[in-house]
Rosetta silent file (secondary structure, phi, psi, omega in degrees, C-alpha in Angstrom):
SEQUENCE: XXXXXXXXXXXXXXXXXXXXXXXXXXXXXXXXXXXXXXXXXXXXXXXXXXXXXXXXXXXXXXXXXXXXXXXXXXXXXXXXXXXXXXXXXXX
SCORE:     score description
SCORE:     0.000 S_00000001
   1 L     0.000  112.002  168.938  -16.699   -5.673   11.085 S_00000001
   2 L   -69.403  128.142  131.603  -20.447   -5.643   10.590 S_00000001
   3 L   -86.559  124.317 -146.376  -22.478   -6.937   13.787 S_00000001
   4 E  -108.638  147.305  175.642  -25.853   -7.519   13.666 S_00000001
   5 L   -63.228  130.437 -169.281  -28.550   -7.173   16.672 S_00000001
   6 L   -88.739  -10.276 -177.572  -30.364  -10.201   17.637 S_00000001
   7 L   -79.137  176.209 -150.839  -33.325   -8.073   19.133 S_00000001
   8 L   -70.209  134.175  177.603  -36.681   -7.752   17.462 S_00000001
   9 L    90.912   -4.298 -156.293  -36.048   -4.497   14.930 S_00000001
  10 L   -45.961  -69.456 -175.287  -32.191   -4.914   15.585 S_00000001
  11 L    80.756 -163.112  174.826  -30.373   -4.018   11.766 S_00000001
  12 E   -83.954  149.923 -172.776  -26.759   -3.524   12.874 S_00000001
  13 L  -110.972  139.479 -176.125  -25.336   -2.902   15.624 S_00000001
  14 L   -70.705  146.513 -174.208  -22.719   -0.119   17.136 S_00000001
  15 L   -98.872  145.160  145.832  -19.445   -1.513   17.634 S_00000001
  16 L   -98.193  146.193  169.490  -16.938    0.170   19.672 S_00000001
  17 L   -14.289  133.272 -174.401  -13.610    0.314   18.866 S_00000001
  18 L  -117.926  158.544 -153.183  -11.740   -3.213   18.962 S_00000001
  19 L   -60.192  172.750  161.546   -8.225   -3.608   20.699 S_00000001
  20 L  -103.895  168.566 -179.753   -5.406   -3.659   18.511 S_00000001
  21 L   -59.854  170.252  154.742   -3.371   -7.007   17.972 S_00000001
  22 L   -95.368  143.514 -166.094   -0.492   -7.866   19.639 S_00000001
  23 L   -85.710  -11.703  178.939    2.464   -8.052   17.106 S_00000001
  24 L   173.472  135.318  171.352    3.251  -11.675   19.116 S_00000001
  25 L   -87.055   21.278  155.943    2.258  -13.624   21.853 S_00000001
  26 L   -63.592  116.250  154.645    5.773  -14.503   23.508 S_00000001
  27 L   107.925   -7.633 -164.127    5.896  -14.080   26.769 S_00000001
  28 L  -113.435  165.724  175.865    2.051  -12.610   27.652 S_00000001
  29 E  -102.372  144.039  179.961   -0.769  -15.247   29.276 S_00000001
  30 E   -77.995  148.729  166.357   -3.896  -16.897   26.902 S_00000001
  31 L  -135.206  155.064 -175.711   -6.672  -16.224   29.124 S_00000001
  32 E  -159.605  134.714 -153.064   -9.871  -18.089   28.532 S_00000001
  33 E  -117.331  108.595 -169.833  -13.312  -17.228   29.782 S_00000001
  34 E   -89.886  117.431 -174.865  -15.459  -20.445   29.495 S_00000001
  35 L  -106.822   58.825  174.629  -18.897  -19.648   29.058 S_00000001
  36 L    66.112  -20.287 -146.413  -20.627  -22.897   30.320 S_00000001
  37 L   -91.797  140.865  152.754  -21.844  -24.251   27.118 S_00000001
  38 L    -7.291  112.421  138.928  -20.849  -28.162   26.375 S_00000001
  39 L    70.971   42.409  170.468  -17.621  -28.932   26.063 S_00000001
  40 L  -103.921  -61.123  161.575  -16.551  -25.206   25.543 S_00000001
  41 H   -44.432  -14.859  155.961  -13.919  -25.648   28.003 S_00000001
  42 H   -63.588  -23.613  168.002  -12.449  -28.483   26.495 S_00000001
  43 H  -104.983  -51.343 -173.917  -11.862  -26.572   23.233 S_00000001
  44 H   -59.003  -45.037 -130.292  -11.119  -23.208   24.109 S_00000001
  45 H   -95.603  -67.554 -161.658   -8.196  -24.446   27.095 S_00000001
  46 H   -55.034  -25.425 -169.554   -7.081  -27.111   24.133 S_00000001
  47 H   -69.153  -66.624  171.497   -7.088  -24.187   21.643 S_00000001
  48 H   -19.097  -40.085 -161.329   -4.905  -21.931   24.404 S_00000001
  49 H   -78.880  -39.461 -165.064   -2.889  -24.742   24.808 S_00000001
  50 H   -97.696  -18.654  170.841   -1.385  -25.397   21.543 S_00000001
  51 H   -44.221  -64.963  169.046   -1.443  -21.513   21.037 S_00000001
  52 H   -40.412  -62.386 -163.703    0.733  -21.177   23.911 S_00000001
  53 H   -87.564   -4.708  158.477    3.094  -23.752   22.830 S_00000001
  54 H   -95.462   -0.247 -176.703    3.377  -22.555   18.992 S_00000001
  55 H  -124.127  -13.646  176.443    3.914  -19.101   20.104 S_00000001
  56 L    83.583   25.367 -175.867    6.089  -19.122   22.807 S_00000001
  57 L   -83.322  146.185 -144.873    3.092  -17.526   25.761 S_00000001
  58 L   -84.338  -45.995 -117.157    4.327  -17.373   29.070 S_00000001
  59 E   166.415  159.304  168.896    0.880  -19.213   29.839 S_00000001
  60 E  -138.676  133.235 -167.962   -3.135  -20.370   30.043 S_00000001
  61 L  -123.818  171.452  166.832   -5.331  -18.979   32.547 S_00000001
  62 L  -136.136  160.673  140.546   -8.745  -19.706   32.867 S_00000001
  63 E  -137.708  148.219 -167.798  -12.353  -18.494   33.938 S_00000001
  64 E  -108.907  121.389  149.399  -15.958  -19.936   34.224 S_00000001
  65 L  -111.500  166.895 -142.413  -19.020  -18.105   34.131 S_00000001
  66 L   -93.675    0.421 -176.829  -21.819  -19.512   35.597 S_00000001
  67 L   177.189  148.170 -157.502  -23.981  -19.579   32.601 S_00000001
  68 L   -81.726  -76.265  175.782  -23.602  -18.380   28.683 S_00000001
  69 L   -75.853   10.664  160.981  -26.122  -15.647   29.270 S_00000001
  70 L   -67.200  161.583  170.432  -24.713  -14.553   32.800 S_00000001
  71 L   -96.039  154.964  158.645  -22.150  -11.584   32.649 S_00000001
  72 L   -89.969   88.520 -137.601  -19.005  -11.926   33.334 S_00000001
  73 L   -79.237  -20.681 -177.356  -18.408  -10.503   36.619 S_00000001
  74 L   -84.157   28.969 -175.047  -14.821  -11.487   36.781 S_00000001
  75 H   -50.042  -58.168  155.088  -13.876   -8.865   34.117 S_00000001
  76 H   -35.543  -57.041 -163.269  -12.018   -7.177   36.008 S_00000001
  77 H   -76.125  -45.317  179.478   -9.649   -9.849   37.495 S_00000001
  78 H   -58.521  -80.507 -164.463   -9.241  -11.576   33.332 S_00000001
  79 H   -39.473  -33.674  157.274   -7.734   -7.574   32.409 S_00000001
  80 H   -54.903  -73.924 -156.943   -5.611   -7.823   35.351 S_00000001
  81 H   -90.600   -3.258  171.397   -4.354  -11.101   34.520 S_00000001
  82 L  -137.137  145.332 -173.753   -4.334  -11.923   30.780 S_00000001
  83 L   -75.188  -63.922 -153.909   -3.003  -10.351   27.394 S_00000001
  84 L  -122.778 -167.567 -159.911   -5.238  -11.657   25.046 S_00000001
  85 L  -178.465  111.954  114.143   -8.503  -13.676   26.038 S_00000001
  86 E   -15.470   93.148  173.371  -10.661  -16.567   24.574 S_00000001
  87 E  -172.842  171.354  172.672  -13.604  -16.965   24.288 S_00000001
  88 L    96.921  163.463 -167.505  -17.652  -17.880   23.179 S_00000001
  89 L  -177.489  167.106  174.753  -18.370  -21.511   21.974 S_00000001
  90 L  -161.689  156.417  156.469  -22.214  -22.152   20.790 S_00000001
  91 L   -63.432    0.000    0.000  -24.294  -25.403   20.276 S_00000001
């Protein structure tokens, strides 16, 4: 996966390792971390939603952050509490 820097000089940017898949979402909770923007909860939680129910997932969890360039301080509590995770939306 290439990723590119958005700062002034960026070129690409290091990546760290990315999780591996889950071989199947039966049984684990969608978690979905709503990052403020229009109507991004309304698509990711419908997106969760029919995931969950084509896949057999125990569940949909949600979280809000308080703004699209805020961190997400609840990081912690979504690793605790969700398998996989949702998320990002743009205008």
């Amino acid at each position: 996966m290439n990723v590119w820097s958005p700062f002034p000089g960026g070129g690409r940017a290091q990546v760290g390792r990315l999780a591996p898949r889950k071989p199947s979402l039966a049984g684990l909770t969608i978690g979905v971390l709503d990052n403020s923007k229009p109507n991004a909860s309304v698509l990711l939680h419908r997106v969760a939603e029919l995931l969950a129910q084509k896949t057999g997932a125990a569940g949909v969890r949600g979280w809000r952050k308080p703004g699209a360039s805020r961190p997400a301080e609840m990081i912690d509590d979504i690793a605790k509490s969700a398998h996989v995770v949702l998320t990002g939306s743009a205008d």
